[in-house]
C-alpha positions in Angstrom: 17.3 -16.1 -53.3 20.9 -15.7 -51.8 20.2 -15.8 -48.0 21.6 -12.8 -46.1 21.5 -14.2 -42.6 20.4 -11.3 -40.4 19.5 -12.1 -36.6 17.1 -10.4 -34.7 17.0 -11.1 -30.9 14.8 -9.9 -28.0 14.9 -10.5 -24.5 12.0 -10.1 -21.9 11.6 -9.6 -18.2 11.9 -10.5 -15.5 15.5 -11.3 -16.8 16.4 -7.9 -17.7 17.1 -4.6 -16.7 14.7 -2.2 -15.5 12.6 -4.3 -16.4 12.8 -3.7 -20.2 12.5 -4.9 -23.2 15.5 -5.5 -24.8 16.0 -6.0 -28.5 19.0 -6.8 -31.0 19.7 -6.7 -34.3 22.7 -7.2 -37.0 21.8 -6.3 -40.6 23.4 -8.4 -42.9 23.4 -6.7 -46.3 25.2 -6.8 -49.5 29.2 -6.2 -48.9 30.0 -2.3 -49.3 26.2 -1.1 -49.6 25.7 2.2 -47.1 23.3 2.2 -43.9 22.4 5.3 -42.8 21.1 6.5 -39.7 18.2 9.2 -39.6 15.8 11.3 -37.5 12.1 11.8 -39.1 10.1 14.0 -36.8 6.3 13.3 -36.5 3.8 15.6 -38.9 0.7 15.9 -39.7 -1.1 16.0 -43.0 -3.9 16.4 -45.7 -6.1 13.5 -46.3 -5.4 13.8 -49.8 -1.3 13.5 -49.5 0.1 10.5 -51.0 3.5 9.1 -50.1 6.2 7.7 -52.3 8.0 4.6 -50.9 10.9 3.0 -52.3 9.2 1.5 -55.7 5.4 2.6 -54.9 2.5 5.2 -53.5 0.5 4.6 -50.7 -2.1 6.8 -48.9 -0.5 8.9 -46.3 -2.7 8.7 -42.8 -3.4 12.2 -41.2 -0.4 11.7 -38.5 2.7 10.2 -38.2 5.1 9.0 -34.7 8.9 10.2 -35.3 11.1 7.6 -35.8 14.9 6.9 -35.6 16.0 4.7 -38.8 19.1 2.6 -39.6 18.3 1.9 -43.1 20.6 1.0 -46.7 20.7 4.9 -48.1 19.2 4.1 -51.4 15.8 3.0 -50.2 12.9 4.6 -48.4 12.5 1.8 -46.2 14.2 0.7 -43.1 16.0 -2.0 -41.8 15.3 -1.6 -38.2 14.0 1.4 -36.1 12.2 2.9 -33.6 9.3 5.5 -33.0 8.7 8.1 -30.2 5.5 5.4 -28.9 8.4 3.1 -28.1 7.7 0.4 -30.5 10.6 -1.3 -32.1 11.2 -3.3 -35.6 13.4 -5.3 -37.6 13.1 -7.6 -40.3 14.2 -10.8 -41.6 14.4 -12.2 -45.4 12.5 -15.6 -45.9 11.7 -18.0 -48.2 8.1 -19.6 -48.8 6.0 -21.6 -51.0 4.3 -18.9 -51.7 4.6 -17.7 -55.2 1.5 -16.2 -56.9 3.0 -12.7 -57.9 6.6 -12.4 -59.1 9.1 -11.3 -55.9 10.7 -8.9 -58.8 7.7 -7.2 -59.2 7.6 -3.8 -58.0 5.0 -3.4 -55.1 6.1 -2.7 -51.0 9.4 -4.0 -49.8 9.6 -5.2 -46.2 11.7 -2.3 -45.1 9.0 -0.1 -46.4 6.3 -1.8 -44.2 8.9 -2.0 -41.3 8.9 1.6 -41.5 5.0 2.2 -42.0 4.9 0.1 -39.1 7.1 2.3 -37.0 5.5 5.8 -38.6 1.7 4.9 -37.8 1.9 2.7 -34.4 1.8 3.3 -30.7 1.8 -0.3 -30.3 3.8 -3.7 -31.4 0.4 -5.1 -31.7 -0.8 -1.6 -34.3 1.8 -2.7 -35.9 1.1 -5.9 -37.0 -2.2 -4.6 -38.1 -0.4 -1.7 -39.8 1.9 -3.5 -41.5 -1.1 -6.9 -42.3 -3.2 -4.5 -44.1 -0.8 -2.7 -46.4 0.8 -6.0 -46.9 -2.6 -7.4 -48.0 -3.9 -4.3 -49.8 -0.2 -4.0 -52.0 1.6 -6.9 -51.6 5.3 -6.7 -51.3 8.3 -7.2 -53.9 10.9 -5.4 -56.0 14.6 -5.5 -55.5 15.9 -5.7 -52.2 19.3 -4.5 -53.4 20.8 -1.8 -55.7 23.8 -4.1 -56.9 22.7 -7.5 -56.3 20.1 -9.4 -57.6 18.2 -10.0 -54.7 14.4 -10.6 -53.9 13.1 -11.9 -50.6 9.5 -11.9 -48.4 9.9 -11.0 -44.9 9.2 -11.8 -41.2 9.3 -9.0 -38.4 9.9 -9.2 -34.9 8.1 -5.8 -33.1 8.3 -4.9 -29.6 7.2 -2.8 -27.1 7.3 -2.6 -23.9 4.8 -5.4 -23.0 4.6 -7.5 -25.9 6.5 -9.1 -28.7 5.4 -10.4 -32.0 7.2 -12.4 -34.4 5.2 -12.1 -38.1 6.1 -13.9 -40.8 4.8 -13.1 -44.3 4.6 -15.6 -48.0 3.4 -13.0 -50.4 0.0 -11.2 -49.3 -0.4 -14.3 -46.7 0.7 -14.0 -42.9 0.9 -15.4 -39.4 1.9 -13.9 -36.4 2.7 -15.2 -32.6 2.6 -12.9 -29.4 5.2 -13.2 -26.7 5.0 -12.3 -23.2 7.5 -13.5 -21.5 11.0 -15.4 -22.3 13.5 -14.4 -25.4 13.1 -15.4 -29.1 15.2 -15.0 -31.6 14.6 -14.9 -35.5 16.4 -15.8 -38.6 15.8 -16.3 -42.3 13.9 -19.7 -41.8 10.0 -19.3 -40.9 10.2 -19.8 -36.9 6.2 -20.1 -36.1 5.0 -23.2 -35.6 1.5 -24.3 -34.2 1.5 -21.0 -31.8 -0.4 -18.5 -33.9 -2.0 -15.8 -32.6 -3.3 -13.9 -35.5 -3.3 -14.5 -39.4 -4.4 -13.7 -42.9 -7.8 -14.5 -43.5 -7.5 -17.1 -46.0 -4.2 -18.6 -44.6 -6.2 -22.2 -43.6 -7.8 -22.1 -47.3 -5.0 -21.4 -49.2 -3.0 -24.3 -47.4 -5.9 -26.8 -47.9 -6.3 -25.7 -51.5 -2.5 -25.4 -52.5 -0.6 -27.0 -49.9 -3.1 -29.9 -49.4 -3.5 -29.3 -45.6 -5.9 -32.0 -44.3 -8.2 -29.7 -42.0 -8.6 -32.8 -39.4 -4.2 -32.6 -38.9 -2.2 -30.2 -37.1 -1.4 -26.6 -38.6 1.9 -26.1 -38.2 2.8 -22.8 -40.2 6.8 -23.0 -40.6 6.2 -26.9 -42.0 3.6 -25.9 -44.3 4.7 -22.5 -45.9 8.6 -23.1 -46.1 10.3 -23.9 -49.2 13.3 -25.1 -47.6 14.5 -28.4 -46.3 16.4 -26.8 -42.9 15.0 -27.0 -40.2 14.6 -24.9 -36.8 17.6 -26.7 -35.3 19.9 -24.8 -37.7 18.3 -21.5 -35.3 19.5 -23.8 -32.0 23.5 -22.6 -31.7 22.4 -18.9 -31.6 19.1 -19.7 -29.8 22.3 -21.3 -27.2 24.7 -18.2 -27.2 21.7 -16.0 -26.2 20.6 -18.3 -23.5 23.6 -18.8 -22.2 24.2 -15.0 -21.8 21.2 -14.5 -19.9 21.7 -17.6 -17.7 25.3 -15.7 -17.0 24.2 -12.6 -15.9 21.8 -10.7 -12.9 20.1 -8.8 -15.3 20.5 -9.2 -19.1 21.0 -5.4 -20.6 22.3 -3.3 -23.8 26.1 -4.6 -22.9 25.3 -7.8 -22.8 23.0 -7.8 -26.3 26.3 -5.5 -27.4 28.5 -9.5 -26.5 25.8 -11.2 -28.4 25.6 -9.4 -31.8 29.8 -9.0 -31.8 30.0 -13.0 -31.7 32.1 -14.1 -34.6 32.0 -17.9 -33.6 28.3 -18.4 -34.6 27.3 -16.6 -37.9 25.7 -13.6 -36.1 28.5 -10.9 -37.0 29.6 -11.2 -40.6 32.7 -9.6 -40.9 33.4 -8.3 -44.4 35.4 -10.9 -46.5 36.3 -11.3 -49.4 34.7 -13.5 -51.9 31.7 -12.9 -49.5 28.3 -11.2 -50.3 26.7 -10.1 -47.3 28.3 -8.4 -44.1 27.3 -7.2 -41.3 26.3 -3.7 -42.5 25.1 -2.1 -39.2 23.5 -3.0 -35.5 20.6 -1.5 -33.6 20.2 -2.4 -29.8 17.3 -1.3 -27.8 16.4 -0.6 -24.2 12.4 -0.2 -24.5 10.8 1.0 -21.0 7.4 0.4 -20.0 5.4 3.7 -20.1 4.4 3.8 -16.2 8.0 4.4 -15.3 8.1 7.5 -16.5 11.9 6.5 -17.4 12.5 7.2 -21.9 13.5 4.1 -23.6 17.1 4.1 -25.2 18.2 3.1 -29.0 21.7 2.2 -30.2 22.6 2.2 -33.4 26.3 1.7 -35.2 25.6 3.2 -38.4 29.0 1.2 -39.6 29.6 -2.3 -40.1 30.8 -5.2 -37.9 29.5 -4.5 -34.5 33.5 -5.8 -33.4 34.7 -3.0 -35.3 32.2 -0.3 -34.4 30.7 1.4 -31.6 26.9 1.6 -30.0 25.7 4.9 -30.4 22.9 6.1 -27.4 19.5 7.8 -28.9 16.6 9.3 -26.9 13.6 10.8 -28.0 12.8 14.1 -26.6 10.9 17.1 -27.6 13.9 19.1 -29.4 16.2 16.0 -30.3 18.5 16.6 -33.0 21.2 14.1 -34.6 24.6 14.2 -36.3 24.8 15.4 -40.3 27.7 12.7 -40.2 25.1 9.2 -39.7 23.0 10.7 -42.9 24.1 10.1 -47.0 24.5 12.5 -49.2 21.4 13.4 -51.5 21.5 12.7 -55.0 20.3 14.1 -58.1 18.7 11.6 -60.6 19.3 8.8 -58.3 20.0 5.8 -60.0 17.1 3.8 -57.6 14.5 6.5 -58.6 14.7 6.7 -62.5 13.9 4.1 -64.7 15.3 2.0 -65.3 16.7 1.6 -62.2 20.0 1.5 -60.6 22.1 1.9 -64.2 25.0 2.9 -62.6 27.1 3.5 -59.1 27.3 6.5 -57.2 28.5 7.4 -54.2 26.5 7.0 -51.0 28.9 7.0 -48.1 28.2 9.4 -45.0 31.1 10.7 -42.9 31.5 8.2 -40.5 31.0 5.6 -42.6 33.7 7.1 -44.7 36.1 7.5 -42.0 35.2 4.2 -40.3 35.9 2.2 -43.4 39.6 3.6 -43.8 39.8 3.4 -39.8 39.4 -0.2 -40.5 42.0 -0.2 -43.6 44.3 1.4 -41.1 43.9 -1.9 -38.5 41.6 0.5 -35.8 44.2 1.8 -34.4 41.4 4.0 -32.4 39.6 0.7 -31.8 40.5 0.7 -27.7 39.5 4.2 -27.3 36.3 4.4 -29.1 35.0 1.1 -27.1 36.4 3.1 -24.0 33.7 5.8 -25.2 31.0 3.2 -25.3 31.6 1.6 -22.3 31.6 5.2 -20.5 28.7 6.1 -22.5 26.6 3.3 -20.9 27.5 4.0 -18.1 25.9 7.7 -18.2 22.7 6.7 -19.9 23.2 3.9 -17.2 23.0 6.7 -14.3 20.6 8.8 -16.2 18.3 6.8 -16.3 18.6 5.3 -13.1 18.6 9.0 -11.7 15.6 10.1 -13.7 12.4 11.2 -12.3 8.9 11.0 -14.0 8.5 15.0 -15.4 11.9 15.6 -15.5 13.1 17.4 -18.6 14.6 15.4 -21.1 16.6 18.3 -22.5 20.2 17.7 -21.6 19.8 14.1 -24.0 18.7 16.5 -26.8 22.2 16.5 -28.5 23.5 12.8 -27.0 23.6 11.0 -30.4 25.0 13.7 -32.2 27.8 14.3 -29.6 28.9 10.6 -29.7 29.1 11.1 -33.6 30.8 13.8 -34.0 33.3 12.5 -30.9 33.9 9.4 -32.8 34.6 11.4 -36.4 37.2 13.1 -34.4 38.7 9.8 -33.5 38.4 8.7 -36.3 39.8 11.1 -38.3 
């Protein structure tokens, strides 16, 4: 496996604003593929329904939470999201020992369970038993790219507003580690160590039986189940930028994850070069609330690549929310990723702002200034918003705010 090098980050009170749960990502995805940004309401349905993920069927559960999606355009699965509950996901690729069923086999992919994760949890902590079972009952694999040859397992960092857990996955096996305080930050190298808070079943067996774990020595899970010689310090530099950040500021917040995912120095933003494989392909920050509040949590998502180049987009759930046409790819008859044999040739998958973002680029961003004016005075409403907002209040006047900052950027852009 070719490793991407996506970064997920998450930073907990007391350090933080409002008291929030703030968490970061930058998906790093193969040059030139699309990420789209979507709206899926909540619905209910029969207990018969099935639904059709990227490669496979599932059962479809009787309810599901809405959910705001940055995701690659060809897949059903997300990169990183959020639901209505306030529960927040991304994932990771990783490498383990684990090989008892072929990664190229066609079964769940880990943006699939990311977003079964987000669909059918109220909790971080639902989700990890969401996301444990299907994982266990289907198993995950198939191609994690539509032009590459690429095949990865996964690890997850979901948060809510209390709680964080990092869970890391080797085929049908898993381990997971709760966080309640702090920051934590995950990359493609297995990160839990003798912490573990919850795991597979026969996790301790398999490692005695194919790992030769001697059951009187430590259990150390990122030891054990990785298949690569790096270790955790290759994590430390970006582990550093992120503590120094918060040791900079009052009170960490969406700005100040913004800083952390634009840094070029480390290899957290991937700019796209070429000769390279994977860029940055788009950025999700989130400003998760706790519930008693009464205050909705914020999402921001780029829906374009290289966080330096782009701009945070705000996202609230509320009752009547609607989103821009502009973040969403076009849909496709016989789509190369759903007939077999898959992905036999290239179409066109480019949204609007992607489109117009990519020649902004070509064109040296000569926009750049004033669309990073518009975040910066866009943060600063959802800023006094929030800070203004009273439990009960109507949420209405957010109903259109992603959509407005689309469609203002387009006309920047264009």
């Amino acid at each position: 496996m070719k490793s991407i090098g996506s970064n997920v980050f998450v930073v907990l009170p007391p350090s933080t604003v409002h008291g929030a749960v703030i968490f970061g990502k930058n998906s790093d995805r193969p040059q030139n593929e699309v990420q789209e940004v979507i709206y899926v309401p909540g619905k209910n349905y029969s207990s018969s329904e099935k639904l059709e993920c990227t490669y496979i069927e599932v059962p479809q559960v009787e309810a599901t939470k809405a959910v705001i999606l940055s995701k690659p355009s060809w897949m059903w699965g997300a990169e990183m999201g959020a639901n209505e509950e306030g529960v927040v996901i991304g994932n990771q690729s990783v490498c383990t020992v684990v090989d008892d069923e072929p990664c190229d086999e066609e079964r769940l992919l880990g943006m699939d369970l990311l977003r079964l994760g987000l669909e059918r949890s109220s909790t971080a902590s639902e989700a990890v038993d969401v996301i444990t079972s299907l994982l266990e009952e289907f198993g995950q694999g198939g191609p994690c790219s539509d032009t590459l040859s690429l095949n990865y397992q996964n690890s997850f960092l979901i948060a809510d507003a209390k709680e964080v857990w990092v869970l890391e996955t080797g085929g049908r096996l898993w381990a997971a580690e709760c966080l309640t305080e702090g920051h934590r930050h995950i990359s493609n190298r297995l990160s839990i160590t003798t912490k573990i808070d919850r795991m597979s079943g026969n996790l301790k067996q398999y490692a005695k039986d194919k790992l030769q774990w001697d059951e009187g020595t430590e259990f150390n899970f990122s030891k054990l189940f990785s298949n690569t010689n790096d270790d955790l310090a290759s994590l430390s530099l970006d582990d550093k930028l992120l503590e120094e950040k918060i040791a900079q500021v009052e009170k960490f917040s969406a700005e100040n994850m913004f800083e952390i995912l634009r840094n070029k120095t480390s290899s957290i933003c991937k700019p796209v070069i070429d000769g390279n494989d994977f860029a940055t392909a788009a950025s999700h920050v989130s400003v998760i609330l706790p519930k008693e509040s009464g205050k909705p949590s914020c999402h921001w998502f780029t829906g374009t690549p290289d966080p330096s180049l782009s701009v945070f987009k705000p996202f609230i759930f509320t009752p009547n929310v609607t989103i821009s046409r502009h973040t969403i790819s076009p849909s496709l008859d016989d789509d190369p990723a759903k007939v077999k044999p898959r992905f036999q040739k290239s179409v066109a998958r480019e949204h609007n702002l992607y489109r117009l973002h990519q020649a902004a680029v070509i064109d040296k961003i000569k926009v750049l200034n004033q669309l990073q004016e518009m975040e910066k005075s866009c943060v600063q409403d959802v800023e006094k918003f929030l800070e203004s907002f009273q439990p009960g209040q109507s949420l209405s006047e957010v109903d259109d705010l992603l959509k407005d900052v689309v469609e203002t950027e387009v006309k920047f852009l264009k």
